[in-house]
VOPABA-401993 format. One record per residue (C-alpha): x, y, z. Coordinates in pm, whole numbers, padded with zeros to 5 digits, always signed. Each point is the difference from the previous one (the first is absolute). Example, Ala and Ser with C-alpha at 12.3 -4.5 7.8 and 13.67 -1.06 7.14 Angstrom:
! residues 2
+01230-00450+00780
+00137+00344-00066
//
This chain:
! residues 417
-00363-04478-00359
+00203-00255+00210
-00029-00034+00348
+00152-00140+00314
-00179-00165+00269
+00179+00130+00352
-00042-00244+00293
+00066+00115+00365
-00047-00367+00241
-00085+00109+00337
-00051-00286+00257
-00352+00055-00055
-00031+00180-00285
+00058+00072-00343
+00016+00343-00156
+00005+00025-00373
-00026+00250-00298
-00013-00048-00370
+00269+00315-00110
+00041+00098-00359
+00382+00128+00057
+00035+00199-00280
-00287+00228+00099
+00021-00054+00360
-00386-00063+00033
-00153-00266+00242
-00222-00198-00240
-00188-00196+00264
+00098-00120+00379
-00091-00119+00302
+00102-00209+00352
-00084-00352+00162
-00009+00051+00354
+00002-00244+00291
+00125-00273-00164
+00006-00348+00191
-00316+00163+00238
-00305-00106+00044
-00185+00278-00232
+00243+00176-00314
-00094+00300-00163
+00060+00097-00386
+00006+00351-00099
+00010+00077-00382
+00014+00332-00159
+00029+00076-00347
-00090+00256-00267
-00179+00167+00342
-00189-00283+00062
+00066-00149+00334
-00139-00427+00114
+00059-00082+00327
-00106-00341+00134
+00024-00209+00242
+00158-00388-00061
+00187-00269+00190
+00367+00011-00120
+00212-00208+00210
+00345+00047-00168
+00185+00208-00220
-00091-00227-00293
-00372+00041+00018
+00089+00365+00061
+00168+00013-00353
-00284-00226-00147
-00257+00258+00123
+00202+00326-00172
-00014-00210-00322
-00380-00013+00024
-00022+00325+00130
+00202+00099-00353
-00213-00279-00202
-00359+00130+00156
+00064+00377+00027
+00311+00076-00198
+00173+00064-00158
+00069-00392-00076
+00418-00058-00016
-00033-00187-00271
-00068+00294-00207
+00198+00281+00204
+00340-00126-00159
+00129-00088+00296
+00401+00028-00024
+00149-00123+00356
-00124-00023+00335
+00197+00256+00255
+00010-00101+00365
+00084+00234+00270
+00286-00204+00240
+00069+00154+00346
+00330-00123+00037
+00285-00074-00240
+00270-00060+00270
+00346+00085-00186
-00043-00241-00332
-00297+00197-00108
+00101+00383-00116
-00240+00028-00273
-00330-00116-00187
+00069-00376-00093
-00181-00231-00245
-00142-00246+00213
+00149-00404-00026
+00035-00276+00220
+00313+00109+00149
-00177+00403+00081
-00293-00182+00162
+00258-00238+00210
+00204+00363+00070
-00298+00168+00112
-00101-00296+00234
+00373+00013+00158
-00036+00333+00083
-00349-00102+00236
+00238+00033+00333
+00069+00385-00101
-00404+00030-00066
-00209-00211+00191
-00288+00190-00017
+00021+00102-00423
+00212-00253-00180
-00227-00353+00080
-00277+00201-00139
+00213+00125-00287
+00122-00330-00114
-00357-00172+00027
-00118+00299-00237
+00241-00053-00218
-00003-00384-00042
-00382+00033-00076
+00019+00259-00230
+00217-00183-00215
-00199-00354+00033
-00318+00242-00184
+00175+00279-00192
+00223-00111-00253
+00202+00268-00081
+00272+00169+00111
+00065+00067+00326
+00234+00288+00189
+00094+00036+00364
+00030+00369+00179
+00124+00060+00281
-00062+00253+00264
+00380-00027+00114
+00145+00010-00338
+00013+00389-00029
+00224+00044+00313
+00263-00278-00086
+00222+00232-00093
-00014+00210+00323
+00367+00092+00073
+00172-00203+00286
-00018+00221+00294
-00374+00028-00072
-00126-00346-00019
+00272-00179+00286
-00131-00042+00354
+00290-00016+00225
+00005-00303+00112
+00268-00286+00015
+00088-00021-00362
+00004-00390-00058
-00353-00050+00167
-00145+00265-00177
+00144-00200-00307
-00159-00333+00136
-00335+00133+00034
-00022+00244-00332
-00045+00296+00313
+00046+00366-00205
-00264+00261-00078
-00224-00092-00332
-00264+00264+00027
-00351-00058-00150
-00243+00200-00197
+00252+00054-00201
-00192-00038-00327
-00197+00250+00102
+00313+00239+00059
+00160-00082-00338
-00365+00122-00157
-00081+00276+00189
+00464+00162+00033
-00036-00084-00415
-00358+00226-00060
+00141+00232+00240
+00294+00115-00188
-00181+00005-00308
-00263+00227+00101
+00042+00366-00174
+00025+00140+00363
+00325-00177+00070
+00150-00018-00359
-00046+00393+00003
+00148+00035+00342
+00343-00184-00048
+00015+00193-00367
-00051+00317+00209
+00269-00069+00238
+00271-00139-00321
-00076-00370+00163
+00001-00337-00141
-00262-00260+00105
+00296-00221+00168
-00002+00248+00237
-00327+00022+00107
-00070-00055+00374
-00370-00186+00068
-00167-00147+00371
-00266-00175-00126
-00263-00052+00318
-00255-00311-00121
-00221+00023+00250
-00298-00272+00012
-00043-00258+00280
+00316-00073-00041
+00227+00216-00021
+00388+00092-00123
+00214+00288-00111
+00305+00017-00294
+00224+00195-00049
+00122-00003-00409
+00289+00200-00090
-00014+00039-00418
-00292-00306-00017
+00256-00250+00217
-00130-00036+00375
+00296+00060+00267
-00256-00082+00244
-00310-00171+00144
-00179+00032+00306
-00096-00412-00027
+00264-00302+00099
+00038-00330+00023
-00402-00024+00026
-00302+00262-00072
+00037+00082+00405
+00268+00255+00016
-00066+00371-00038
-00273+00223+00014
-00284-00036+00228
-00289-00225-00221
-00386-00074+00020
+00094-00317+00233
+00382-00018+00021
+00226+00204+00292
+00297+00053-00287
+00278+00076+00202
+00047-00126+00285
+00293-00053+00252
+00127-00357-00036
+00039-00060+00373
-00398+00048+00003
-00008-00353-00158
+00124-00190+00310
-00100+00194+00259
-00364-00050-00101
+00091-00373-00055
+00198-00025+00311
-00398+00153+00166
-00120-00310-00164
-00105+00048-00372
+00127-00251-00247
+00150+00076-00322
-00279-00021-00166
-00191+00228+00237
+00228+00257-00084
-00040-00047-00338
-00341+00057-00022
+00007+00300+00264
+00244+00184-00242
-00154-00091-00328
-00370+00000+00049
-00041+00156+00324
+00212+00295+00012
+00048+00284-00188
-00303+00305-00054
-00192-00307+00144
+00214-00075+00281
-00036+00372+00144
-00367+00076-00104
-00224-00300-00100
-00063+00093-00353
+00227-00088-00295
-00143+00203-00236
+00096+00373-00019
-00333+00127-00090
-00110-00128+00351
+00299+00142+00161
-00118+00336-00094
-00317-00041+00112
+00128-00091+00321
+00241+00268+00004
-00266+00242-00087
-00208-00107+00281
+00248+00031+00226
+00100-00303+00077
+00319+00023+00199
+00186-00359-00127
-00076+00089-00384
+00198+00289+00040
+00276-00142+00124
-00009-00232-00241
-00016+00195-00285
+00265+00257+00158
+00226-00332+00041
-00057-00056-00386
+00069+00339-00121
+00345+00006+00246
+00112-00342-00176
-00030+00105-00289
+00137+00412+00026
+00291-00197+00169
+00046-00272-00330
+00012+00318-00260
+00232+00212+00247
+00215-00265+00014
-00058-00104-00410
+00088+00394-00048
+00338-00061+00195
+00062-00347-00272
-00058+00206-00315
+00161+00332+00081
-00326+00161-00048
-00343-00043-00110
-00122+00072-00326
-00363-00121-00057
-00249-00173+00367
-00207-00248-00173
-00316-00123+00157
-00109-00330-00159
-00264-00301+00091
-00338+00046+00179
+00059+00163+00320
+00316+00215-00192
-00266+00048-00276
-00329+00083+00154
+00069+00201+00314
+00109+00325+00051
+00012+00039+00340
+00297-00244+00004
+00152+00179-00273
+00032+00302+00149
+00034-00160+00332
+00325-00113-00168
+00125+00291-00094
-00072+00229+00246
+00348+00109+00163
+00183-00132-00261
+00040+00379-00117
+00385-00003+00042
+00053-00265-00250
-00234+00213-00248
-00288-00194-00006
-00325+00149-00007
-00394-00081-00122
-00268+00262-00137
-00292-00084+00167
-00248+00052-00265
+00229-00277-00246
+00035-00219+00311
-00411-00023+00065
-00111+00018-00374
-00096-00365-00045
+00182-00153-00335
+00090-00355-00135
+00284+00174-00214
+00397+00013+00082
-00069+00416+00150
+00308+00227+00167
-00134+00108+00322
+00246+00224+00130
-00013+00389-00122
+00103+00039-00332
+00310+00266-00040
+00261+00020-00205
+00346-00079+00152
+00148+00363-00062
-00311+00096+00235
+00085-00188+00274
+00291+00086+00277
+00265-00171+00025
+00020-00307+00230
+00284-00183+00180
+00225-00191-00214
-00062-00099-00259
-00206+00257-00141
-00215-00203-00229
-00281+00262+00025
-00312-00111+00177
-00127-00379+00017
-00344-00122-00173
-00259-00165+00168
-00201-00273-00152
-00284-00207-00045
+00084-00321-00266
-00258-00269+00026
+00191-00329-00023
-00115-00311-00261
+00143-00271+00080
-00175-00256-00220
+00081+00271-00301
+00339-00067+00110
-00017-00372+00069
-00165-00029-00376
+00288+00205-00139
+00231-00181+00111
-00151-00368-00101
-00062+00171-00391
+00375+00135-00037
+00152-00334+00166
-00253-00219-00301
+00087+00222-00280
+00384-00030+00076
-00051-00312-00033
//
């Protein structure tokens, strides 16, 4: 068995997982959290055994000292796991990064250039990196969250703005998550469901039409037209978009000045949109499961909140529908997308006239598998629809893996060589 160690360098913390690619099982894993604090916290899990403990851990190099111990003292220890490249999840790769890149000086500097585009991800990325290759001497491979929608087609990623200081300032539309898109559009049109749906209907897979919905704290939507994205609710930072845990997504401009013109600074506004916005912003929770509690109580601000949620994003797959021509499979990825029901049907609801529809029973029937959701017909059953008559849409539930993705990617780019 070889492995790959995946690294994900927060600004005060480090995720990691020990991922046998070619079976797609986590071996072991774990996070570091808040590094450079007064108190850190180690949690450990492997073979179903879980450490946590408490420690000091004032930088990221400590932090990566600790998961070797963690490894050494619980397992399994790296030195046996046959440990074949390190994989390190990047935020942002700007326009010279458009795919997974073995890591060198020249990366690392690339990475650091790109800090003004990330403030809040790349510093922590780079730091990450730099340890990791001071204590693991193998090799190393870069992935980047924007490298799946570099190839979104012009009219999709260009802001309008003057065209020579967009230029200047690298100012287009990246989109993020996207390694979790690329996984989760690729399972999709693998599953039997949709293979047997496009044979039904005399279809290629280039044709196939997917929104993919990840849906965690943050939050963005795709949509991939034959596994190539021609669109991303995401820009020139993690901001834009669908309404988030803590960030407003979309947001008229002109709100900018006018709240600094009442006397916030930039970086007042920064935070308020970012970390103070959002399900947040409206309700005081972040988390969804608290939302429905609230909303269950009747609390009057959770439901708007969540009705502002569900809107946004209705309003992203109408409008994805309208980009495609159509909609062939609604995927619901990540842990909110994943885990709740109520916002998977809240999705759907009145979205009957593009097709789209959930069985209840499949939709509340707890699973950690790639599932259909919607009824399950056979296209000559089904009415015909508007143009194009595709037959009806599929609903789904894929649960996203990014790390299986991340160590993918880091094995095929060290056996090419």
């Amino acid at each position: 068995m070889s492995t790959v160690l995946v690294l994900n360098s927060g600004s005060s913390s480090l995720k990691y997982q020990l991922v046998d690619p070619g079976s797609g099982d986590a071996v072991a894993g774990g996070m570091v959290d808040r590094i450079g604090q007064s108190s850190g916290t180690v949690k450990h899990e492997t073979g179903g055994e879980k450490v946590v403990r408490d420690l000091d851990v004032p930088d990221h190099g400590e932090a990566l000292r600790v998961v070797k111990g963690m490894f050494d003292e619980v397992g399994p220890k790296l030195a046996d796991a046959d440990v074949i490249a390190v994989g390190h999840r990047v935020v942002h790769g700007g326009e010279i990064f458009s795919a997974p890149t073995l890591v060198d000086d020249d990366v690392v500097a690339g990475i650091r250039d790109l800090i003004p585009l990330a403030p809040l991800h790349n510093p922590a990325n780079v730091t990450g990196i730099e340890v990791a290759r001071e204590l693991l001497h193998v090799p190393h491979v870069a992935v980047f969250d924007t490298a799946f929608f570099a190839s979104l087609p012009a009219a999709a990623s260009t802001y309008a703005l003057d065209r020579k200081v967009a230029a200047e300032h690298g100012v287009r539309r990246y989109g993020f998550h996207g390694t979790s898109h690329q996984f989760v559009s690729t399972a999709v049109a693998a599953h039997p469901a949709v293979v047997a749906k496009l044979a039904a209907e005399g279809r290629g897979p280039e044709t196939l039409r997917q929104v993919v919905l990840h849906l965690g704290n943050g939050a963005s939507a795709s949509a991939v037209l034959g596994g190539r994205p021609v669109d991303t609710s995401m820009g020139l930072t993690p901001l834009e978009g669908l309404v988030m845990g803590t960030r407003s997504g979309d947001v008229d401009p002109g709100v900018v000045f006018h709240l600094m013109r009442g006397g916030l600074s930039g970086a007042d506004v920064d935070t308020l949109l970012n970390k103070k916005s959002g399900v947040l912003g409206l309700s005081g929770v972040s988390d969804m499961r608290e939302l429905r509690g609230l909303v269950a109580a009747g609390d009057a601000d959770a439901r708007l909140a969540r009705d502002v949620y569900l809107h946004r994003l209705r309003k992203y797959v109408g409008a994805y529908a309208a980009v495609l021509g159509g909609i062939d499979v609604l995927t619901f990825t990540a842990g909110v997308g994943e885990n709740d029901h109520t916002i998977r049907s809240g999705v759907v609801r009145d979205l009957r006239f593009l097709g789209l529809t959930i069985d209840p029973a499949a939709n509340e029937a707890p699973s950690g598998e790639a599932r259909v959701i919607s009824p399950q017909v056979e296209p000559s059953q089904v009415e015909p629809v508007e143009t194009p008559p595709a037959g009806t849409p599929l609903v789904m539930v894929v649960p996203t893996n990014e790390e299986l993705a991340i160590a993918r990617f880091a094995a095929d780019l060290v056996a090419a060589g």
